[in-house]
C-alpha positions in Angstrom: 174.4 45.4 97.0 177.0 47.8 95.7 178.2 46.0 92.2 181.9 45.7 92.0 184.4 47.6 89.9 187.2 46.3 87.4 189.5 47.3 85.2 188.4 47.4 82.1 190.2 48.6 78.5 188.7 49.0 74.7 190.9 47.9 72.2 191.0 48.3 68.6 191.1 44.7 67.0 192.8 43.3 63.7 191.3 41.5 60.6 191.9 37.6 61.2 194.2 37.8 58.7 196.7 40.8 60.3 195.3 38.7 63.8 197.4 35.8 62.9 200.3 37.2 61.2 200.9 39.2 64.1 200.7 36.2 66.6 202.8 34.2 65.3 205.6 36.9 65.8 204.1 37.6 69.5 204.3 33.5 70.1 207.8 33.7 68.6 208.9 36.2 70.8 207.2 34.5 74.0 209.1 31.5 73.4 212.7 33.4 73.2 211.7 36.1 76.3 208.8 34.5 78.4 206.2 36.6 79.0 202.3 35.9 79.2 199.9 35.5 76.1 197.1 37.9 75.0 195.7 38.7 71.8 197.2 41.4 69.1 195.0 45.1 69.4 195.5 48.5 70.2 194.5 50.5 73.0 191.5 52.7 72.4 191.0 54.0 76.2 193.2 52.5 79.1 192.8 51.4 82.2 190.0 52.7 84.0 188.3 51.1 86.9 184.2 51.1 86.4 181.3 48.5 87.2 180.8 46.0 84.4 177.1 47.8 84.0 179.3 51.3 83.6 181.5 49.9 81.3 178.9 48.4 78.7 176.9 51.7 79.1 180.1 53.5 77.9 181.3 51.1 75.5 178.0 50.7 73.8 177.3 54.5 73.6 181.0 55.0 72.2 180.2 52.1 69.2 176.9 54.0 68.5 179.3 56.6 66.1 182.1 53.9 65.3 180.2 51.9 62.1 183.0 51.6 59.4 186.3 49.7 60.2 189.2 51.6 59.5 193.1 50.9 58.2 196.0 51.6 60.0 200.0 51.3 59.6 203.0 50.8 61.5 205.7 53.1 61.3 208.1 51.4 63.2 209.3 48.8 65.4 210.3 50.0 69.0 210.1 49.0 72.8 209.6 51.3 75.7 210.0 51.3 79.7 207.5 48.9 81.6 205.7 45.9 80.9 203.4 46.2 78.9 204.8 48.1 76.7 207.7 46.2 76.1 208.3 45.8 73.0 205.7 46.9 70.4 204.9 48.1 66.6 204.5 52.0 66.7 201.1 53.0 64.5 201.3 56.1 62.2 199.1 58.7 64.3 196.7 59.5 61.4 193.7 61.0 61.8 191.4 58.5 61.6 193.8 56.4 64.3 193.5 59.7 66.6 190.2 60.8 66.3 189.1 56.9 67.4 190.8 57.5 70.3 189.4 60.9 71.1 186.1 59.5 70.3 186.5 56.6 72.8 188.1 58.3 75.7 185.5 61.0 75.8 182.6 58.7 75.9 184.8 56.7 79.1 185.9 59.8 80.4 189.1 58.9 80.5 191.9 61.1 81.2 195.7 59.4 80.2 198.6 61.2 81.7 200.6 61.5 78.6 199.5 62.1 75.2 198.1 59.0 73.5 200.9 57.2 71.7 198.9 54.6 69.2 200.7 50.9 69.3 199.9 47.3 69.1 202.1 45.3 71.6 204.1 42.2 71.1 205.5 41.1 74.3 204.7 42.0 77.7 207.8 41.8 79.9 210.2 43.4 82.1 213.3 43.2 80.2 216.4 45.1 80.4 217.3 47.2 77.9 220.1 44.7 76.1 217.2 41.8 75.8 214.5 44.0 74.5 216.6 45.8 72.1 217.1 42.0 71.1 213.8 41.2 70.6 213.6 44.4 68.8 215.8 42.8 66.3 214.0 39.2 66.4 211.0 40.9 65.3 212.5 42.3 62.1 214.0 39.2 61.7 210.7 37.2 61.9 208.8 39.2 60.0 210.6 41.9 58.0 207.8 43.8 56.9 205.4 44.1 59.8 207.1 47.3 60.9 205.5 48.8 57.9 202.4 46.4 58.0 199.0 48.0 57.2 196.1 46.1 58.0 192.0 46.8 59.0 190.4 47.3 62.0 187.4 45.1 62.4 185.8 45.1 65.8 185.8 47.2 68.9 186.3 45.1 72.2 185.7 45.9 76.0 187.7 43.7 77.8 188.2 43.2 81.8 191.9 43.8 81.9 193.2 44.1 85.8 196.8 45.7 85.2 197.6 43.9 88.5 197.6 40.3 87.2 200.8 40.0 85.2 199.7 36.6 84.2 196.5 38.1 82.6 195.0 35.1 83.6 191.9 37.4 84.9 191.6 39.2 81.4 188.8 38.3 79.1 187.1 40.1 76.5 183.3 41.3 78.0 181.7 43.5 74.2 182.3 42.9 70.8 181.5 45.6 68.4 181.4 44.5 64.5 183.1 47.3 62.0 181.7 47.0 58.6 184.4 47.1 55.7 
C-alpha cells in the first residue's frame, strides 16, 4: 500500500528563554485579534507535500551538516498579505540566517516562488489592513524591544503542517534535531 503524503515544514526553533518571551506577545495578540495558537519558529523550507518516510529521509540528511545553533535578530516589526503571515518580526538576512535556508531547501528540494524572506510569525489571521497595522502597534507596545530581539537557535523541527487547516489542529511537530551552543 502506497504511504500517504502531507505537508510537512522545518522550522528553525528558539531558546526556551526567546520561546517564552515571544509567546507571551503571540498569546497577547490572540486574545485582542483571534487567531489559532502555534509555537514561535522560523521557516527553514515551506510547504512541501512528501510521505512522512520522505520527509525524515530529508530532514535527517539536511541535520547531518547543521551541528552548532546559531543567533539571529529582528530588524523590524511588520505584517504582510495572507494568513499566515499576518503579522510577524522581520529577521536580519545574515548569512548564517540565509545559508540555513539554502542548506535546508536543497536537501527538500524545495523550490519557493519568491525569494526567501526570513521571519518568525506572531499571529496568523486574515485581518484588514487597519486591524493588523493595530496589532502592529500592540506588539511594540507589549514588548518594546522584541523588534530588535536577538536570540539563539536551538533545534531543527520537521513538523506536519497542512496549510489547509486554519485551526492547525492537524499540525504537530514529527523530528527534533538538537543544536549545540
Amino acid at each position: 500500500m502506497e504511504e500517504e503524503k502531507n505537508v510537512y515544514s522545518v522550522w528553525a526553533m528558539p531558546t526556551n528563554a526567546a520561546r517564552e518571551r515571544l509567546k507571551r506577545v503571540m498569546e497577547a495578540l490572540r486574545s485582542e485579534f483571534g487567531g489559532p495558537e502555534f509555537d514561535p519558529h522560523i521557516t527553514l523550507v515551506g510547504a512541501i507535500k512528501l510521505t512522512e518516510s520522505e520527509a525524515l529521509d530529508k530532514f535527517r540528511s539536511a541535520c547531518e551538516d547543521l551541528k552548532r545553533a546559531y543567533t539571529v535578530q529582528m530588524k523590524s516589526v511588520s505584517y504582510g498579505t495572507f494568513f499566515y503571515q499576518c503579522v510577524y518580526l522581520l529577521l536580519q538576512p545574515t548569512p548564517q540566517v540565509m545559508d540555513v535556508n539554502a542548506h535546508c531547501t536543497g536537501h527538500f528540494g524545495y523550490k519557493s516562488s519568491t525569494p526567501y524572506m526570513p521571519h518568525l510569525s506572531l499571529l496568523y489571521g486574515d485581518l484588514t489592513e487597519e486591524m493588523k497595522q493595530r496589532a502592529k502597534e500592540r506588539v511594540e507596545v507589549l514588548d518594546s524591544s522584541l523588534g530588535s530581539l536577538t536570540f539563539d537557535i536551538d533545534s531543527i523541527a520537521l513538523c506536519k503542517t497542512d496549510t489547509e487547516d486554519r485551526t492547525l489542529k492537524s499540525w504537530g511537530t514529527i523530528a527534533l534535531h538538537q543544536l549545540v551552543a
